[in-house]
TORRODREN-69945 format. One record per residue (C-alpha): residue number from 1; residue in three letters; x, y, z. Coordinates in steps of 0.25 Angstrom, whole numbers, m for minus. Example, Ala and Ser with C-alpha at 12.3 -4.5 7.8 and 13.67 -1.06 7.14 Angstrom:
REM TORRODREN-69945
NODE    n  res   east  north     up
NODE    1  ALA     49    m18     31
NODE    2  SER     55     m4     29
END
This chain:
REM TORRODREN-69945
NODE    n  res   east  north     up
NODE    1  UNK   m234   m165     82
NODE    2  UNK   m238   m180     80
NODE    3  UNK   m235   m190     90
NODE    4  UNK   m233   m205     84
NODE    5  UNK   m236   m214     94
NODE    6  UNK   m241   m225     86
NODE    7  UNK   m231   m232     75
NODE    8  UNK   m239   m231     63
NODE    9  UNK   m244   m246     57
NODE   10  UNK   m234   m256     51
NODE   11  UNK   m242   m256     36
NODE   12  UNK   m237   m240     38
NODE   13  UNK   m224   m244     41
NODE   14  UNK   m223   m256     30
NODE   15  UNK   m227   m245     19
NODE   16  UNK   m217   m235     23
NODE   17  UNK   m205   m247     22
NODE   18  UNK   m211   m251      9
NODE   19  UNK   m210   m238      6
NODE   20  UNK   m196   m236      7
NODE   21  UNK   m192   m248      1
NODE   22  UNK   m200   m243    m11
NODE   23  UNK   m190   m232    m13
NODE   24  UNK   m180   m241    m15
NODE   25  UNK   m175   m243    m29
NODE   26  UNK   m173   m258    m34
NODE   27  UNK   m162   m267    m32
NODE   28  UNK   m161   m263    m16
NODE   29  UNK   m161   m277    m14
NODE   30  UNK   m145   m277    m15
NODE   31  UNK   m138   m278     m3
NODE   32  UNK   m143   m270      9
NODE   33  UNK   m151   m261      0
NODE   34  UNK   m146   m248      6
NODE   35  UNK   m140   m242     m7
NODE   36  UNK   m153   m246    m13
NODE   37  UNK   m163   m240     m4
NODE   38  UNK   m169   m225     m9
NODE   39  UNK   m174   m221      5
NODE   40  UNK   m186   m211      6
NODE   41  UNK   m183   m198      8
NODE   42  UNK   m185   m191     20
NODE   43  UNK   m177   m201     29
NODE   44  UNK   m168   m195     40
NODE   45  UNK   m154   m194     36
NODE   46  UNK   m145   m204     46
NODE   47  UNK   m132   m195     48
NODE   48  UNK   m129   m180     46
NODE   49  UNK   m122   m180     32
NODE   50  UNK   m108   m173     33
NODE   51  UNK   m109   m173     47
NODE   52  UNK    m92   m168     52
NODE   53  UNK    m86   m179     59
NODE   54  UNK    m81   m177     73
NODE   55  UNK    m70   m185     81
NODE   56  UNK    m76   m193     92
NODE   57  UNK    m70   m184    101
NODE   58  UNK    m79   m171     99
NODE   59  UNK    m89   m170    108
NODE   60  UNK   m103   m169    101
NODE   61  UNK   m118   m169    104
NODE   62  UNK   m127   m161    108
NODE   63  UNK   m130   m166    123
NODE   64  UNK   m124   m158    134
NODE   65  UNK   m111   m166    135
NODE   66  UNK   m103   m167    120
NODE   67  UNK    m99   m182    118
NODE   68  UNK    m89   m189    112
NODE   69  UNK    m87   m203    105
NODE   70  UNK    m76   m211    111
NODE   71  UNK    m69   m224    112
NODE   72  UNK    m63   m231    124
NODE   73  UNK    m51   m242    125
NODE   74  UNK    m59   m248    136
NODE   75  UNK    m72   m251    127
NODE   76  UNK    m67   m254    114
NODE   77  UNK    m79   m258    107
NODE   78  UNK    m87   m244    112
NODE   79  UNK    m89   m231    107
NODE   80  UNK    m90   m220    118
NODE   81  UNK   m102   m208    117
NODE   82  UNK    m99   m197    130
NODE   83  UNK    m98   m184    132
NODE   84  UNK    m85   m178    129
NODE   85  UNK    m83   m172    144
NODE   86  UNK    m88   m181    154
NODE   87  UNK    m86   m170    166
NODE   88  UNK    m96   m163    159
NODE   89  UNK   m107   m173    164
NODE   90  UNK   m105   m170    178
NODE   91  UNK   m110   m181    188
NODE   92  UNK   m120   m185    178
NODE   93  UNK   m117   m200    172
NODE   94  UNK   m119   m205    159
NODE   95  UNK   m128   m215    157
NODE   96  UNK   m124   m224    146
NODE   97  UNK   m129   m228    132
NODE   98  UNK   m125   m241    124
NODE   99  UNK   m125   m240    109
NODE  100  UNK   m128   m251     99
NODE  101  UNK   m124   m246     84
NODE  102  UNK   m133   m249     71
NODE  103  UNK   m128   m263     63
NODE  104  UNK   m124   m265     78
NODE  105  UNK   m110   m259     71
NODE  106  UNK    m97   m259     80
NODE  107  UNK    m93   m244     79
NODE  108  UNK    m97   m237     90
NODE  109  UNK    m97   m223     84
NODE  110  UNK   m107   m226     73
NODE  111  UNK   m119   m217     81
NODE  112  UNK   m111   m208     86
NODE  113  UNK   m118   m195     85
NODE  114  UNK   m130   m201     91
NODE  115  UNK   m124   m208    103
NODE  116  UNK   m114   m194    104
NODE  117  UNK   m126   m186    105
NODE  118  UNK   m132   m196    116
NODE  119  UNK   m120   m195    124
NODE  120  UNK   m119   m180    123
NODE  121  UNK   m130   m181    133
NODE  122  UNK   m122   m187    143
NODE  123  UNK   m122   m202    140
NODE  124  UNK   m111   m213    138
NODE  125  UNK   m113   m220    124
NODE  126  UNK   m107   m233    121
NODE  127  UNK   m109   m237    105
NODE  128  UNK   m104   m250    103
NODE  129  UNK    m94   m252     94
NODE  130  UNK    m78   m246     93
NODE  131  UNK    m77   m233     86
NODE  132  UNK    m79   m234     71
NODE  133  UNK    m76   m227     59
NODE  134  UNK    m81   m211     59
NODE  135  UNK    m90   m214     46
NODE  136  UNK    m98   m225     55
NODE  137  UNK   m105   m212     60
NODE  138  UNK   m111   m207     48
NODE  139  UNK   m123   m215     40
NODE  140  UNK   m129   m213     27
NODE  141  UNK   m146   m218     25
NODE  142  UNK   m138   m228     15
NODE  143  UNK   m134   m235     27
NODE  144  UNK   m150   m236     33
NODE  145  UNK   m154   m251     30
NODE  146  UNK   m165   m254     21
NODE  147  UNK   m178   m257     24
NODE  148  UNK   m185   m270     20
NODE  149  UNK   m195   m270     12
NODE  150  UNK   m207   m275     19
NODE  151  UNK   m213   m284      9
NODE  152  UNK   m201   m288      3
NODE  153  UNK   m195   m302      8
NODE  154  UNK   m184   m301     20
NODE  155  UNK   m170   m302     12
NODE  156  UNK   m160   m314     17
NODE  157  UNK   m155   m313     31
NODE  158  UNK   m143   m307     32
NODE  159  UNK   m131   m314     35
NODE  160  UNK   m124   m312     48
NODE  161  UNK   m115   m301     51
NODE  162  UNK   m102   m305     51
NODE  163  UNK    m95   m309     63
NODE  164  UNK    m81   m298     60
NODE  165  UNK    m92   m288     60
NODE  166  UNK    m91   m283     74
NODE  167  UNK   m103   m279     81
NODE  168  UNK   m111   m271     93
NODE  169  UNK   m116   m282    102
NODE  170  UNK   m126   m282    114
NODE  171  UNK   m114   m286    122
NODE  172  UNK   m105   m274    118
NODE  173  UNK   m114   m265    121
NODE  174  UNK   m117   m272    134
NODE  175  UNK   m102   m272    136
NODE  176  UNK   m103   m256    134
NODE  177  UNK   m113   m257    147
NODE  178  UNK   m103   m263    154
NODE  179  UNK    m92   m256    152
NODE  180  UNK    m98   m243    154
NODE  181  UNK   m104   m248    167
NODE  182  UNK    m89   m251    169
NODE  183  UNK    m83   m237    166
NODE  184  UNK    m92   m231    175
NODE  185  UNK    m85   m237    185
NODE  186  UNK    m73   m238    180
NODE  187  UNK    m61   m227    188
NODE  188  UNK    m54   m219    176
NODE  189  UNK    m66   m220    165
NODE  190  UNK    m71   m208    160
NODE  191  UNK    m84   m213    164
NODE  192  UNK    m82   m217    178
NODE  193  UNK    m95   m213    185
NODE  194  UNK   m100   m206    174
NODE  195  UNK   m110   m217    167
NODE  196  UNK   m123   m221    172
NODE  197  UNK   m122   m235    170
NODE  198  UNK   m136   m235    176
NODE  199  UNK   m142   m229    164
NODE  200  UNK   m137   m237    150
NODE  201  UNK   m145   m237    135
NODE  202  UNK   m142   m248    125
NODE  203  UNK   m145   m242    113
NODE  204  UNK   m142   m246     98
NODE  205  UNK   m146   m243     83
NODE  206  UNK   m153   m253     72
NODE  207  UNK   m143   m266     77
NODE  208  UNK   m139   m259     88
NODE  209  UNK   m153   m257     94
NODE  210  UNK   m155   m272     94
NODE  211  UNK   m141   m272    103
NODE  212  UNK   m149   m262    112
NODE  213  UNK   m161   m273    112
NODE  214  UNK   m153   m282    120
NODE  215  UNK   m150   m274    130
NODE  216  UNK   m165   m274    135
NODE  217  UNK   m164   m284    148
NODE  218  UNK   m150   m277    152
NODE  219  UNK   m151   m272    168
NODE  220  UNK   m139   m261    164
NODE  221  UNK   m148   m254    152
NODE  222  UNK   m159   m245    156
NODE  223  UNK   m165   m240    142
NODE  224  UNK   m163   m246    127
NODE  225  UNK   m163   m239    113
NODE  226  UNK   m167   m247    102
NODE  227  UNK   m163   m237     90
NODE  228  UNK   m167   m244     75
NODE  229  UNK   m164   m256     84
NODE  230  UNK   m165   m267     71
NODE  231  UNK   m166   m280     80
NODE  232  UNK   m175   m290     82
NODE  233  UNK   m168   m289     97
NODE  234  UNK   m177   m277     98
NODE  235  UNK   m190   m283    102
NODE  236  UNK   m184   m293    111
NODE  237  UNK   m184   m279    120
NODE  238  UNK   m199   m281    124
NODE  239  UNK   m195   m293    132
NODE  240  UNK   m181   m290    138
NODE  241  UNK   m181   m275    142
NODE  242  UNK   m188   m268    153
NODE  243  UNK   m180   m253    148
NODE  244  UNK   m184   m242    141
NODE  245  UNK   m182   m243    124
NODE  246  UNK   m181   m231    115
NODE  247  UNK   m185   m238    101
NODE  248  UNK   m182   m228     90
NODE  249  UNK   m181   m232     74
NODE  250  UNK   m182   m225     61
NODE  251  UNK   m194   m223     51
NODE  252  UNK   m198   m236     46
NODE  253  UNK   m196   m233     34
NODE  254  UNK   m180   m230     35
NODE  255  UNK   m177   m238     48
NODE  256  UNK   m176   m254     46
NODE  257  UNK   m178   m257     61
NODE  258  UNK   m189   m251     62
NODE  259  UNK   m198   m261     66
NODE  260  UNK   m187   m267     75
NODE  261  UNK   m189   m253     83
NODE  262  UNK   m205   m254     83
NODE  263  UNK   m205   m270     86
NODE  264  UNK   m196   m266     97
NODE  265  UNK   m207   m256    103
NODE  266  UNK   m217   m268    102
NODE  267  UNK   m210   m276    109
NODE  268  UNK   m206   m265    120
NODE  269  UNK   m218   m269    130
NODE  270  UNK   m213   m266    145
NODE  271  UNK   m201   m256    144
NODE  272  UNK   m204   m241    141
NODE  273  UNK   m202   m240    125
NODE  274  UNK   m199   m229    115
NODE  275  UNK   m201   m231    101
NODE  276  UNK   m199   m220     90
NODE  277  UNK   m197   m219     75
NODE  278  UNK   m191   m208     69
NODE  279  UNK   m199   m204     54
NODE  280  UNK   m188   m203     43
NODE  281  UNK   m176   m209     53
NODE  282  UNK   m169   m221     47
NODE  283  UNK   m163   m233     52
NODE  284  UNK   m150   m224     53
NODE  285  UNK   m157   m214     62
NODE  286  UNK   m151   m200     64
NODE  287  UNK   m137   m206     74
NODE  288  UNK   m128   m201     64
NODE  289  UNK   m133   m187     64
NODE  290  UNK   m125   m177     71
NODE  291  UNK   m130   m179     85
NODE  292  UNK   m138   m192     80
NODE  293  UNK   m148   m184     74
NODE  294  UNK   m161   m186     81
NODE  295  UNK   m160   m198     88
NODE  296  UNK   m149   m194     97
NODE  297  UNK   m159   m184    105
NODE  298  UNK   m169   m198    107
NODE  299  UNK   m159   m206    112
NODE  300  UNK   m154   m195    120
NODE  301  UNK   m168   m192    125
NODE  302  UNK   m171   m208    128
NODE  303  UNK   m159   m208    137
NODE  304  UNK   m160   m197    142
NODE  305  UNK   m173   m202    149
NODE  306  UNK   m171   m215    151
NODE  307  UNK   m155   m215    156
NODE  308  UNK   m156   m200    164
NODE  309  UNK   m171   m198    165
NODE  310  UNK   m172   m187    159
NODE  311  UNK   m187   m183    157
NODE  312  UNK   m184   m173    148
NODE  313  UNK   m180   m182    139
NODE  314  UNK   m190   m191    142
NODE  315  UNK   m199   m182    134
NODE  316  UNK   m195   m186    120
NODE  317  UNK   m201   m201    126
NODE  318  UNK   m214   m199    136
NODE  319  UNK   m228   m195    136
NODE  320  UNK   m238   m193    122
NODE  321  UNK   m228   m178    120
NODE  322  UNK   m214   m185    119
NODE  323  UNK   m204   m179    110
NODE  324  UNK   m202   m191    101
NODE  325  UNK   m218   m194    101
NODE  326  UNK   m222   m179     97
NODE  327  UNK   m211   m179     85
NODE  328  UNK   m217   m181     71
NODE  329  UNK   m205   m188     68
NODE  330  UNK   m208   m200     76
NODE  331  UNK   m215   m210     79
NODE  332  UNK   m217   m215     93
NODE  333  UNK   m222   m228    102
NODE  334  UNK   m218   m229    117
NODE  335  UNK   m222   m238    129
NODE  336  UNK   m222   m235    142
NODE  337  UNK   m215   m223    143
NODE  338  UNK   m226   m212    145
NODE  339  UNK   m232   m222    158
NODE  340  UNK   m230   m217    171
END
């Protein structure tokens, strides 16, 4: 087993995007360049092809209590993760985990696999955004963005999007806050005195993770989870939060917010920080595999530890032996996690 405790050096890095880029065929300046681009091969596949669709009303996942996607006429704008029977928890409470989706898009059920398996574990998660069409849970690597050449000049600035195109906003998701701190307490919720409104993540994928970012100075959040996170808003962390960051992106070679998620790390002096890339993950990641592939047991793990304080599942995370730092598969910084 090698442990990567070192990011290798950015000429290293530089070649393998250059490399990439190599393999795509000429003319994949048009548009976006997606339909252009012949990825390498070897790259993890972002969904589970043909995988049988199931109403948002089966109970699924493979933690200890089955949960279900669901809506509320209280919370319009939110997509529900729990479990399916909420006896089942006992007196344990939920705690709760705020969700900002990729392209920042407003459909809540767009990860749903990844955030049903988290809350198969016993947590509330809230993705921003109203339910959207079913085939917003599925992904092909045609929808991966492209990587930029690195020598190649920087293309125009894009235009704004446009303001009919609704979006996940920092204030959504900190309305979400709000109103599950208000359910808690609320007589004839299903969750009365069943959250741990002490224990909230602000989460987020590529555009998503820069929604999470601005979340580092807010007294209700105890952790954040920078997934892709492609903002600039990342690095502005190092200087606004004194809460754990779980940083995870994609090879560099596949994932465009690569070095958002490693700038990020840099700029994470103070707070304790873990940073890991996956070899062969995309921008896309694995949350449209069935249970969210292999980034559903991280996020699980990283909440596990840092909401319940669970030291099992602080073992993926501490000492030179963690789970994620023994993996070939990974590569892996952190900064003040294994002081004591």
């Amino acid at each position: 087993m090698r442990n990567f405790a070192r990011v290798r050096p950015a000429w290293f890095l530089i070649c393998m995007l250059t490399a990439a880029f190599a393999q795509a065929p000429a003319g994949r300046g048009q548009g976006d360049g997606r339909d252009k681009i012949a990825w390498p091969p070897g790259y993890i596949e972002p969904n589970t092809p043909n995988m049988p669709y199931v109403t948002p009303e089966t109970p699924q996942g493979t933690g200890p209590y089955k949960a279900i996607m669901a809506t509320d006429p209280g919370a319009t704008e939110y997509v529900f993760y729990y479990p399916a029977d909420l006896a089942a928890l006992g007196n344990k409470k939920m705690p709760i985990l705020l969700w900002g989706n990729g392209s920042c898009a407003y459909a809540g059920n767009h990860f749903r696999n990844f955030l049903t398996e988290i809350a198969s574990h016993g947590y509330l998660a809230i993705a921003g955004g109203p339910m959207g069409a079913p085939a917003g849970e599925t992904i092909t690597i045609a929808s991966n963005n492209p990587l930029r050449d690195p020598e190649a000049p920087r293309p125009p600035v894009a235009a704004p999007a446009s303001p009919a195109r609704k979006q996940v906003t920092p204030e959504l998701l900190s309305q979400g806050i709000d109103w599950a701190i208000a359910e808690n307490e609320r007589q004839g919720s299903k969750f009365y005195h069943k959250l741990d409104t002490s224990k909230i993540s602000v989460m987020g994928q590529s555009c998503g993770g820069g929604l999470a970012a601005t979340f580092g100075s807010d007294n209700r959040v105890t952790t954040i989870g920078l997934w892709s996170g492609a903002t600039s808003r990342n690095t502005t962390l190092g200087v606004t939060t004194n809460k754990p960051v779980l940083i995870v992106t994609g090879d560099p070679r596949y994932d465009v917010a690569f070095y958002e998620g490693l700038a990020a790390f840099e700029a994470i002096k103070k707070p304790v920080v873990f940073y890991a890339w996956r070899v062969n993950m995309t921008h896309l990641g694995t949350y449209r595999q069935a249970n969210g592939g292999e980034l559903s047991p991280v996020a699980t793990a990283w909440l596990d530890w840092r909401l319940k304080g669970d030291k099992t599942a602080a073992k993926m995370f501490e000492a030179g032996e963690c789970g994620l730092c023994t993996n070939v598969h990974w590569h892996v910084q952190k900064r003040h996690i294994d002081e004591k």
